[in-house]
N, C-alpha and C positions, 0 to 999 in steps of 0.2 A: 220388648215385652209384647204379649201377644194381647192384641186389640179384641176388646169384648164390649158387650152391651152391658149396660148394670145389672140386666135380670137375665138370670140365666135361661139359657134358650136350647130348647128341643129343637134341634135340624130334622127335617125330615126330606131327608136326599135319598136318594139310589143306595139302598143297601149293599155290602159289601159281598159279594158274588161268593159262595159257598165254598166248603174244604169239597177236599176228593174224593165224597162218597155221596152229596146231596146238587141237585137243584135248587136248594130252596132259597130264598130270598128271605131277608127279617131287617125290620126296620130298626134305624139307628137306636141305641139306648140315649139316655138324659144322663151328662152328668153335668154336673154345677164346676165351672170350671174355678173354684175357690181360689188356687195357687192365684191366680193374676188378680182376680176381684181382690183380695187379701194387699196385694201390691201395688196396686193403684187406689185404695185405701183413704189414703191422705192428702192427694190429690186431689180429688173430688169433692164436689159441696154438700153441705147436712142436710136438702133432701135427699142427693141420690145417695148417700151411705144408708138413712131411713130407710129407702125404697131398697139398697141393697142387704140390709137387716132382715126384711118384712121378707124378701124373696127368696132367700136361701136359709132360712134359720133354722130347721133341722137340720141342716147340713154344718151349720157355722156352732152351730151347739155342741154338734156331736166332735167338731175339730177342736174346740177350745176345752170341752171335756177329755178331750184325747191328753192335750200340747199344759196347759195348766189345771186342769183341775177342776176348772171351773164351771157348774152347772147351768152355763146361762149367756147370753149375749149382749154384749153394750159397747157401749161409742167409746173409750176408754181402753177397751178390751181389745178391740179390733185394730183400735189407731195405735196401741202401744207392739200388736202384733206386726203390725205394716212396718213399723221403723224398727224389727229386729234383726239380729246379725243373720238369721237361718232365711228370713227372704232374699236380704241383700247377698247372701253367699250363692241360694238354693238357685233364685227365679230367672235371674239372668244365662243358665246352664239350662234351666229346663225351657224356655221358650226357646233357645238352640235348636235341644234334640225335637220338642212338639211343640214346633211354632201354631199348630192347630190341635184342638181334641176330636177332629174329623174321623181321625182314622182311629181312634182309642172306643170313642164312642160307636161306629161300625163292629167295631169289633167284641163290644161288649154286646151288642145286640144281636150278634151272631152267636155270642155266647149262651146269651140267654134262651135263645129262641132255640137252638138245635139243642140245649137241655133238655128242656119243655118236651121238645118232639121224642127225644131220648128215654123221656118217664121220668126225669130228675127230677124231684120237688125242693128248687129253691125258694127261699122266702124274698117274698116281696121288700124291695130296700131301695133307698135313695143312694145316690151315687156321687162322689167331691172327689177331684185331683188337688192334690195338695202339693205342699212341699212343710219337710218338719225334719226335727231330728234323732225322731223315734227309729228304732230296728225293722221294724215291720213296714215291709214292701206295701203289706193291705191291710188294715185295720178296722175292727167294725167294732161301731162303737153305738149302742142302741140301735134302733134301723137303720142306721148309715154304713156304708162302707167308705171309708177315705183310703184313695189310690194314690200311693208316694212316688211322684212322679221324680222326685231327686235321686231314686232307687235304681234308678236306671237309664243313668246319662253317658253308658258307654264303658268300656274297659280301662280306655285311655283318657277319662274324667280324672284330673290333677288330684282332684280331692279321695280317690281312691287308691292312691299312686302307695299307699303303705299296708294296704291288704296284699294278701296272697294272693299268687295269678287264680285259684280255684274261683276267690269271693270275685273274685274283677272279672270274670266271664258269666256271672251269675248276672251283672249288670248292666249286660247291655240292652235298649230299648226292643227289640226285637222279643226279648224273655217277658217281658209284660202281661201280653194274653197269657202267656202259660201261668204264671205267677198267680194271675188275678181269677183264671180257671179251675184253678188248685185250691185257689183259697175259697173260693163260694161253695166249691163241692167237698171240699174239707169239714169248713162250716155245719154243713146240711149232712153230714154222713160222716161224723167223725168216728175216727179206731176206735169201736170199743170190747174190750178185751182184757180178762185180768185173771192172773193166779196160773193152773196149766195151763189156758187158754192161751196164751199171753206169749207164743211162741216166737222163736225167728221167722216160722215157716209163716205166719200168722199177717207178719210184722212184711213181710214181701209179697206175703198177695193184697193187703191191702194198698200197699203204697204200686203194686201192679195195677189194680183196678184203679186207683186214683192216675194213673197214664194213663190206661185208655181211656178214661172219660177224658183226659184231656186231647187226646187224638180222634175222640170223637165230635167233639164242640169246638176246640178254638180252630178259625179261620185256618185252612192250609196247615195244618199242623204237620208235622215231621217228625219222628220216632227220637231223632238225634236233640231236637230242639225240647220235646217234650220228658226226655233225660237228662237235659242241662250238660255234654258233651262237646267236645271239640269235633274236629271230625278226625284228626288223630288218633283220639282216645277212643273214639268208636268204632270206627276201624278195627284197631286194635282190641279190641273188647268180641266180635265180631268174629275176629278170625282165632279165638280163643275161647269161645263159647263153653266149650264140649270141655277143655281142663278145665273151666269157672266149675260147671255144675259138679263134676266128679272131685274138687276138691271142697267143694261144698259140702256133699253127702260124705264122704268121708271125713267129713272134720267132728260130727255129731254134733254141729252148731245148731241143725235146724228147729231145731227142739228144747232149744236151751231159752226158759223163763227171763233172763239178765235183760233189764231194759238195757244195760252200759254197752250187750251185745248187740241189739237192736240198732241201737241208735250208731254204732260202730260202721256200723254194714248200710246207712239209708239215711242218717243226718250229712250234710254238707262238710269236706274233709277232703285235705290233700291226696290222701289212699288209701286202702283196704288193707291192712297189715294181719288179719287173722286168716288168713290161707295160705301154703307152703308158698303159693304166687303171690305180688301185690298187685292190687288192682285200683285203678282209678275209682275215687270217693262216689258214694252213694250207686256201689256197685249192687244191691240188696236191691235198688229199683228195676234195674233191669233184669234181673234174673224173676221180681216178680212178675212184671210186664210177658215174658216168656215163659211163666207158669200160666199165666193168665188167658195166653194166647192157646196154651195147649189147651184148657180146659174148654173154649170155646169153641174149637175143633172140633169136641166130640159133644159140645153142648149149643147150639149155634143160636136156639132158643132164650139163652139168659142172658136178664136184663142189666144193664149197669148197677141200678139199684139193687139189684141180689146181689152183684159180683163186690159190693160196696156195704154189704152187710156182714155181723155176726158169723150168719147163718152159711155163709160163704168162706168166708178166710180164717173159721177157726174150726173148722170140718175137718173131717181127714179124707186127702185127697192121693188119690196115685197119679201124680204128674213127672212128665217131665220136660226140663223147656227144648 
């Protein structure tokens, strides 16, 4: 179990050295490392459970309003969380893979900080690693975000051993920044778009601009990481470009209102089955990624936030990736 203080503590170390287009340096983020306070719980004496009450309790609010329901924090609440099956299964897998939130915390302050720099307006929010048995990787739950750190204990994590190889490479710790990048600027700029608006073409430039912000902000990011890709599958994806798009345009998909098509071509899925080819799942991100790229070619001026608006991906635009 990873060894903590009772009050959650802001490190202020050496930031973690920039991706491949900045110098810039940004100081670590805070998050409240909940998962282990939560497990070491019962352990401890009724001051420091007080004092760990007193010191993270927007964050422990917003976790037990997540996990039961419950609008509110108390001794009871916390002690009966500390002896439940999802710590005793989750805590011991995730101090494993992040025996520290050194590097999660770096990383989220690179996140934040090269937004900022970017023109992103994210909202100010507190920050908890957790462990629970909700679906959601990140969860924001009032100003809180809780970071599921059981979400990504690896491929070869025992307790994922009966999903699909697709969900089991969705999980390894490496996908985190991306995941957690995805969701804050998802958050702050969500799809909005409805009726003709509402298109495929619509539905891939935005989840295109939602890549490149992520290849803009998180740490060292990579095209293949920030597609959630094998490197077989990308490869292969890669050297098949050029039939992806021509069997796109010719299918008259691009245009078609069906969210079932949408979500066909850019939700998470074994493969793409509506092109004469089948293509590896959430092939609809990369072809917007490569609308996205062309448009910035000839537009070198625009900002993420336009490329992440309306105004941008439900336009009509003469692309091609």
């Amino acid at each position: 179990m990873r060894k903590t203080l009772l009050l959650p503590v802001l490190l202020v170390v050496a930031a973690l050295s920039c991706n491949r287009s900045s110098e810039e340096e940004y100081a670590p983020a805070e998050i409240s490392d909940l998962a282990a306070l939560m497990a070491d719980y019962n352990n401890i004496d009724t001051a420091s459970r007080l004092a760990f009450i007193d010191s993270c309790r927007p964050e422990a609010v917003a976790f037990f309003k997540a996990i039961a329901e419950e609008d509110t924090l108390d001794d009871a609440l916390a002690s009966a969380w500390s002896a439940s099956l999802a710590v005793a299964v989750f805590t011991p897998a995730a101090d494993s893979v992040f025996p520290t939130l050194d590097p999660l915390r770096e990383q989220l302050g690179h996140i934040l900080g090269e937004a900022a720099d970017e023109g992103l307006e994210l909202p100010r929010r507190r920050y908890a690693a957790v462990v629970y048995g909700r679906p959601e990787a990140v969860l924001f739950v009032d100003s809180v975000a809780l970071i599921a750190l059981n979400h990504f204990l690896g491929a070869e994590y025992p307790g994922y051993s009966r999903w699909p190889a697709y969900r089991r490479l969705e999980k390894e710790p490496a996908n985190l920044p991306y995941y957690l990048a995805e969701a804050l600027v998802a958050q702050a700029y969500p799809y909005q778009a409805e009726g003709s608006d509402a298109t495929l073409m619509s539905h891939l430039l935005y989840q295109g601009a939602l890549a490149k912000a992520k290849l803009a902000i998180v740490p060292r990011a990579e095209v293949r990481g920030v597609l959630e890709y094998n490197a077989e599958d990308f490869a292969w994806i890669e050297e098949n470009k050029d039939r992806l798009w021509a069997e796109l345009v010719a299918s008259g998909l691009l245009f078609d209102t069906s969210e079932s098509t949408a979500a066909r071509f850019v939700a998470p899925s074994p493969a793409v089955r509506d092109l004469p080819s089948i293509y590896p799942g959430r092939i609809g991100r990369y072809v917007g990624l490569k609308l996205v790229e062309d448009y910035l070619r000839n537009n070198p001026d625009a900002t993420l936030s336009f490329l992440l608006s309306p105004g941008f991906y439900t336009a009509q635009h003469q692309l091609t990736p």
